[in-house]
N, C-alpha and C positions, 0 to 999 in steps of 0.2 A: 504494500500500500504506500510505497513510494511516492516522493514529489517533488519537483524542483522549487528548494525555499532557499533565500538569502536574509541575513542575520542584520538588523538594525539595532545601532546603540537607542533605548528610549528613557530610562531613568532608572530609579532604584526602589527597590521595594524589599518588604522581608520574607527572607529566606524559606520557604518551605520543604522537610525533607520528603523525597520521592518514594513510594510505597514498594515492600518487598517484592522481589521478584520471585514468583513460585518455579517449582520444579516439580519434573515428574508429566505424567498424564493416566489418566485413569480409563477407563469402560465408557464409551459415548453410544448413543444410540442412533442419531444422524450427521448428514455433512455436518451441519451449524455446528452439533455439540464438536466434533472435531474443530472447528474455525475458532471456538469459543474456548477451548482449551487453550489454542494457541497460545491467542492473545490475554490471558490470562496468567501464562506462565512467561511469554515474552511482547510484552508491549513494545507496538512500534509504532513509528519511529522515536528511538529512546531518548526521553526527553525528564531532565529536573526543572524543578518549578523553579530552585533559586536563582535559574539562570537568566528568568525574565527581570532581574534587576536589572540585568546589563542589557537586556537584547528584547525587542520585538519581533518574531520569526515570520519575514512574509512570504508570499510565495504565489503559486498561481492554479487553479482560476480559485475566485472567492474574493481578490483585492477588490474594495469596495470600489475604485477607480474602473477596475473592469468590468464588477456588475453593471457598473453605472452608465460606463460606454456601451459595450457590445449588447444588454439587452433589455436599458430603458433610456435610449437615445441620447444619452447625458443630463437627462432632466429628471432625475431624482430628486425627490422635494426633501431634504431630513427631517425639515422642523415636522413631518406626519409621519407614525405609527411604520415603523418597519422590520417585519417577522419575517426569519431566518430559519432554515435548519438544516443541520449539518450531520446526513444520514449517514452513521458509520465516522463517526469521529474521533475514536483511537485517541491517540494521546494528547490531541488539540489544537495541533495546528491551525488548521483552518477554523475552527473554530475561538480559538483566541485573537488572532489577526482579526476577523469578523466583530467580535463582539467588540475588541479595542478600538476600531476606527469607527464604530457606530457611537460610540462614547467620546472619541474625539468632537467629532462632530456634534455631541450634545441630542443626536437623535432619539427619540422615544419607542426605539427599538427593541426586540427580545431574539436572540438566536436561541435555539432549544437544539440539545445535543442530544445524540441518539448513539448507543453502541450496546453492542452484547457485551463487552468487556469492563467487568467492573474494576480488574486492576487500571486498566488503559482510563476509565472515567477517573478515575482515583487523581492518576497523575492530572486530568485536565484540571481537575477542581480545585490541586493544589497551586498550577498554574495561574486559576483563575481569583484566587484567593490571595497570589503571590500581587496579584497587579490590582486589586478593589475592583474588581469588575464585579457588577450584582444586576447582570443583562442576561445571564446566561439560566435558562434551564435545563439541569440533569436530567434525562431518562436511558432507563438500562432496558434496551431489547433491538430486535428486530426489526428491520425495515420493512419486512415483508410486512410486519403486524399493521400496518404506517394506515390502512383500511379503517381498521377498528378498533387505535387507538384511541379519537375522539381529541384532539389537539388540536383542531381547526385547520387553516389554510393559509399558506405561505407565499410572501413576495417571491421569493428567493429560495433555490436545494443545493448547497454543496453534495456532491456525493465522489469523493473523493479516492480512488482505489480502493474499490468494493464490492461494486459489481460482478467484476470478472472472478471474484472469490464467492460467488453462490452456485448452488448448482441448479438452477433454473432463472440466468440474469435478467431475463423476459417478464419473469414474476414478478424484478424488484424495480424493473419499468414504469411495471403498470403502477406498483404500490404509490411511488414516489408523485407519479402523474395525478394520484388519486389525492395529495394534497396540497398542490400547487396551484396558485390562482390563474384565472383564466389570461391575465395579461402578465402572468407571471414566467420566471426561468432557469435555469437549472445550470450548473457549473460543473463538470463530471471530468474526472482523470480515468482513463479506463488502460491495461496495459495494450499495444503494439505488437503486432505480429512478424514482422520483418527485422524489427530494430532487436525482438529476444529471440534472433539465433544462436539454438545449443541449449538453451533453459529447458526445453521441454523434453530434448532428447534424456536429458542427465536429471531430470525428475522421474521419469519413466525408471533408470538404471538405479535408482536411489531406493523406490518402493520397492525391488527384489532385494538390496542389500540393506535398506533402513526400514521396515514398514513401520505403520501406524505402532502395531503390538510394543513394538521396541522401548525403551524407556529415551524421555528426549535428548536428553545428553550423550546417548549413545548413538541417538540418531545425528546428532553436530559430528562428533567425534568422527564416523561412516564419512559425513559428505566432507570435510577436512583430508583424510585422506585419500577420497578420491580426488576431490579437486586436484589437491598435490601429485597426482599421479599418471593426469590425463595424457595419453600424445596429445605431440606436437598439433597433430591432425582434424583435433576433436574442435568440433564449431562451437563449444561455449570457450573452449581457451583461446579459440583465435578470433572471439567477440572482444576488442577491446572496451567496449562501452557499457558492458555489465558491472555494476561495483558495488552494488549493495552488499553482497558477501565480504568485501573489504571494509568500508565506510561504514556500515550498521552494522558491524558486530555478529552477534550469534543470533538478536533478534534480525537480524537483516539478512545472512543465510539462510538462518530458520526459513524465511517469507519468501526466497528467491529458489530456493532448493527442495526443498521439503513440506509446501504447503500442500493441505489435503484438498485444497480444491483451487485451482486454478484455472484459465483460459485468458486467450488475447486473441482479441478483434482488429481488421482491418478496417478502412475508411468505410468503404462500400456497407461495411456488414453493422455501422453506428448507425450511418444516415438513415438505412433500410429499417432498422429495430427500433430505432426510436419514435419513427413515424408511423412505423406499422403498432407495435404497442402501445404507445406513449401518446401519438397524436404530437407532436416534437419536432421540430425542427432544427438544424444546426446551422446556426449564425455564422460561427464563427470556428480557428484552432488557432491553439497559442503554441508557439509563437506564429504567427501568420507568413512571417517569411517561409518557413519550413515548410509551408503547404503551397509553394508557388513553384511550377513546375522550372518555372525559367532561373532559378536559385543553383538548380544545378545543372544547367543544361547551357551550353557556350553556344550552340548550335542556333542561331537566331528564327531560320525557319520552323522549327521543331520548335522552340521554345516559343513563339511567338501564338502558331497552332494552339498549342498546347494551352493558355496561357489565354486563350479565349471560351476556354467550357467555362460551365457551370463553376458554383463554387465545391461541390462536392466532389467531380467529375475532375478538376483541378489536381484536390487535394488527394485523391486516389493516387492519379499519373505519378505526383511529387514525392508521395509515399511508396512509389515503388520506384521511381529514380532514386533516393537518398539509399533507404535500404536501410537506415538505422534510426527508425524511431521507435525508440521501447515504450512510448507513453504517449496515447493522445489524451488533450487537451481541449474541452472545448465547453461552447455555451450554446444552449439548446432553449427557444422557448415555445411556446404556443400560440402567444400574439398574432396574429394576422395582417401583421404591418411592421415595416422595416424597424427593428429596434436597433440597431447600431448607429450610432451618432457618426453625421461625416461632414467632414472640413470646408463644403460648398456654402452651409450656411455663416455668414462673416461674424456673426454673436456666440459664434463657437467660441471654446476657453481652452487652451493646448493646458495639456497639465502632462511635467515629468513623472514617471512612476519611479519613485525611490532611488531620484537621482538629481544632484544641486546643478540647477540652470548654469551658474557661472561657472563652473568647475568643470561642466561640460564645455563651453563655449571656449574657454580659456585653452581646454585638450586638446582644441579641432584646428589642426594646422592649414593655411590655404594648399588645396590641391591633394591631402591627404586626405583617401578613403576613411569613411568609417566598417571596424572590422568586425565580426561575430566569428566565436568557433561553435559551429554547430554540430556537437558531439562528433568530432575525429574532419568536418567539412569548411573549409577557409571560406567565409563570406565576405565581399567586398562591398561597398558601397561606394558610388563617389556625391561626395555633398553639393549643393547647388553654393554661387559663391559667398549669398547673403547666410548662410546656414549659424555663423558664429553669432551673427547680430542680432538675428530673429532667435535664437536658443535665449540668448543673452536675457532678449525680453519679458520670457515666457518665464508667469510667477504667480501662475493658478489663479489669478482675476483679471487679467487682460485678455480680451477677444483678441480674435486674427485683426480685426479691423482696428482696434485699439493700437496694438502690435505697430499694422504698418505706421500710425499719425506717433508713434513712437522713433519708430528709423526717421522720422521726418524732423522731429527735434534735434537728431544727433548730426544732422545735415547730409546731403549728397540721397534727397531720398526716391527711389526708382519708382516709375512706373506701376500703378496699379497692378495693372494685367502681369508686369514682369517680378514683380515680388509676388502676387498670387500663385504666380506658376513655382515659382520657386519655394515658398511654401509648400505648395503641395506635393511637391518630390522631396521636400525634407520630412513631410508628414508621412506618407508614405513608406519613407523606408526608417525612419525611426518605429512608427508604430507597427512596421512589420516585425521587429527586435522587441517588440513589449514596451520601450521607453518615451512614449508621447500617447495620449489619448486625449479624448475631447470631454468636456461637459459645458451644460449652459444655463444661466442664471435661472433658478424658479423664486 
């Protein structure tokens, strides 16, 4: 249940310790109760609460900046009532990031957390405890239950690497669709089918040498020494982009090697499920660069082609030229009208995502690309010339139009049409990278 999150300094608060870690597993009767075990005995991703003194953990999807763009146009009101839920919320990620910037913001918000894991709620609560958050509520169970719980209907569904760990994902579809508002939508990491080459081979080899029966420490111990022992040959060791086995620990092998239930979907097989179960559609995938066939393709007729389908039909191609994405990303709603906020309208508001304007602007040398590594793939960008002035300006209350009557104070100020264009190819491929999004004054 992996995520890509990066570490914000936010202030200090007191220290909470982190709840024991169980060992062992006992006699389960279905999938869950195996899933339930897990996480029970290794909560992941492993996380102490005393470390939200120094750090706010954000990450993606679920930044309130990206709810807000990709799928209510940027014009999310806060000062009204905004319900949250983060189905399958494990140790808290998304779910604290959520609840903190709903409280930045002063919104009269509530995120409600959901997980079968009572050690994994444990630690959210001491997290959330660590920081005075009192936006959140607890519940321990199943999303499938999500029907006939009776907890009403939601803005907003994190559902964050979870899915793909049930063993009917189509169930937990529908359940999620069954409490999300009609203009409401949904935030989902699901794993990647191309990008975990080799995981599944060496899951399969694992269940004859580690099964369920084994005790779990015996089962780490097993996938330890095979890892260490694979040929050269084998496609999980010559995946360079697998590393939760290195980086999370024993809970992080435990969940990449030895989970009892597992699956990864490809593009074709979200867009098709979602709509077909869910009544769902997909907005968006993060990062958006990633899902652009011409990302990696030099070839201009081919990429050009390519690069005029559909947004799904796009993201399929791209996902099968890269060949390494372990994780999609994405934002699904049910609205019946464009919810992504785009840069045509000039009362648009550029806002950096967890990045200082000037410290960008000041990095960007004339005529030097901006770079991304997308997991093992050198991405270039080349910036438009105004790209350092207009960053400069951008400070989460100035429109695009505001922006330009700003170059204009600073003298030498260009042409409408020629600053708008150039905007827009800095919007473009910044917010294809995740780092610029829109919002607009309510």
């Amino acid at each position: 249940m992996a995520l890509r999150f990066v570490a914000l300094i936010l202030r200090r608060a007191s220290p909470v310790a982190a709840p024991a870690v169980k060992q062992g597993q006992n006699d389960r009767s279905s999938p869950l109760d195996d899933v339930r075990a897990q996480y029970e005995a290794l909560p992941y991703p492993p996380r102490d609460p005393r470390d939200e003194a120094i750090r706010l953990i954000t990450g993606t999807p679920s930044h309130i900046l990206e709810v807000n763009h990709y799928l209510f146009s940027g014009r999310l009101n806060f000062v009204r009532p905004f319900r949250a839920l983060v189905a399958g919320g494990g140790t808290g990620d998304a779910c604290i990031m959520l609840a903190q910037q709903l409280a930045d913001r002063r919104c009269p918000g509530e995120v409600v957390y959901l997980d079968l894991s009572t050690a994994s709620r444990q630690i959210c609560e001491g997290r959330a405890k660590a920081r005075g958050l009192r936006n959140i509520q607890f519940l321990t169970g199943s999303l499938l239950d999500l029907p006939s719980m009776a907890i009403g209907q939601f803005d907003y569904i994190d559902c964050t690497g979870v899915l793909h760990h049930l063993p009917d994902p189509a169930a937990g579809m529908r359940a999620l669709a069954s409490v999300l508002q009609p203009d409401g939508g949904i935030g989902v990491m699901l794993y990647g089918e191309y990008g975990r080459s080799g995981v599944y081979p060496l899951q399969e080899l694992l269940r004859t040498l580690a099964p369920l029966s084994m005790a779990l420490e015996d089962r780490l111990a097993m996938a330890k020494r095979l890892i260490r022992f694979l040929p050269t040959t084998n496609l999980f060791r010559r995946n360079p982009y697998l590393n939760d086995h290195v980086t999370g620990g024993d809970a992080g092998l435990y969940d990449l090697l030895l989970h009892s239930c597992d699956r990864a979907f490809t593009v074709p097989e979200i867009g098709s499920a979602w709509r077909r179960e869910a009544g769902l559609r997909v907005v968006a995938f993060l990062e958006p660069v990633r899902y652009e066939p011409a990302t990696y393709m030099s070839d201009p007729i081919i990429a050009r082609q390519a690069s005029s389908l559909p947004l799904l039909e796009r993201a399929a191609f791209a996902e099968r030229l890269a060949g390494n994405l372990r994780t999609h990303v994405f934002y699904a709603t049910r609205a019946g009208f464009d919810t992504v906020a785009r840069p045509e309208d000039t009362s648009a508001i550029p806002v950096l995502r967890e990045m200082d304007a000037q410290k960008l602007a000041a990095g960007l040398q004339p005529g030097s690309p901006l770079v991304a590594n997308l997991d093992g793939f050198p991405w270039r960008a080349q910036l438009p010339a105004l790209a350092p002035r207009i960053i400069a300006q951008i400070d989460g209350r100035k429109t695009v139009a505001e922006i330009y009557t700003s170059l204009g104070a600073q003298g030498g100020l260009p042409q409408w049409e020629d600053f708008y264009a150039q905007f827009e190819d800095l919007y473009v491929k910044l917010n294809g990278v995740n780092h610029l999004l829109l919002r607009f004054r309510t």
